[in-house]
N, C-alpha and C positions, 0 to 999 in steps of 0.2 A: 504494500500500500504506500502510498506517498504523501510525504508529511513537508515536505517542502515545495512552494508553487511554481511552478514553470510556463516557460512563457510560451509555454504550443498553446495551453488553453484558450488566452486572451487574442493570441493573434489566429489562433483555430477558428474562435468563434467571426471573427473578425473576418474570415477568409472565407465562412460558411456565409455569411450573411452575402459579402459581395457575391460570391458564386452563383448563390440562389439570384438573387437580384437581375444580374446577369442572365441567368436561363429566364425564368420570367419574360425579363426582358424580350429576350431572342424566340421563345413562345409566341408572348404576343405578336410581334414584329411577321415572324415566318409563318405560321400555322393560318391565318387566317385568310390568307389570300389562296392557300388552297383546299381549305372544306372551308369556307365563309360561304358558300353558295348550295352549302350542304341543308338539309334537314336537320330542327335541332335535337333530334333524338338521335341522328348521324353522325352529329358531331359530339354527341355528350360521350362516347364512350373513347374518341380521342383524346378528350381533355381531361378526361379521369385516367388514363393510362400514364399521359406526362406529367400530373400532378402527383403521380407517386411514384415515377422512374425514377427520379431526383432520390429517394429514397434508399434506393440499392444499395449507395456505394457509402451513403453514409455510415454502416457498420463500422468498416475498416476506419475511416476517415476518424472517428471518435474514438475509436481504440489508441490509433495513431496520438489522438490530441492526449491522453491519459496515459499513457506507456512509454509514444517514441515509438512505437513498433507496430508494422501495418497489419499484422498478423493475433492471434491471441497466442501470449506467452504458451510455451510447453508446459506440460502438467509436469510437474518435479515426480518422481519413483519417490513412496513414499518407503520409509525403513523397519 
């Protein structure tokens, strides 16, 4: 566990915000010029798949911001 703070957290979160911001952004921007002519029960199920793609990679990424490492530490053999 860690008892001292480091600076992946504050600049993690910092990096997660802009990123999301970014995607959003580029959502809006891209996506609608190709299903905006769509039916909107056409488009509902596009816009609920990218609103939780962003999702996936977050595991690793959070671990990373808590550990340093992109992975989940190895289980230690216990004795």
């Amino acid at each position: 566990m860690r008892e001292t703070p480091t600076w992946r957290i504050p600049i993690g979160v910092l990096a997660l915000v802009l990123a999301l911001m970014v995607y959003g952004i580029a959502v809006a921007i891209l996506v609608p010029p190709l299903i905006g002519e769509w039916n909107a029960l056409a488009q509902t199920p596009i816009y609920v798949a990218l609103g939780i793609v962003w999702i996936m990679p977050l595991r690793r990424y959070l671990m990373w911001m808590e550990t340093g490492h992109w992975s989940a530490p190895a289980e230690k053999a216990s004795k």
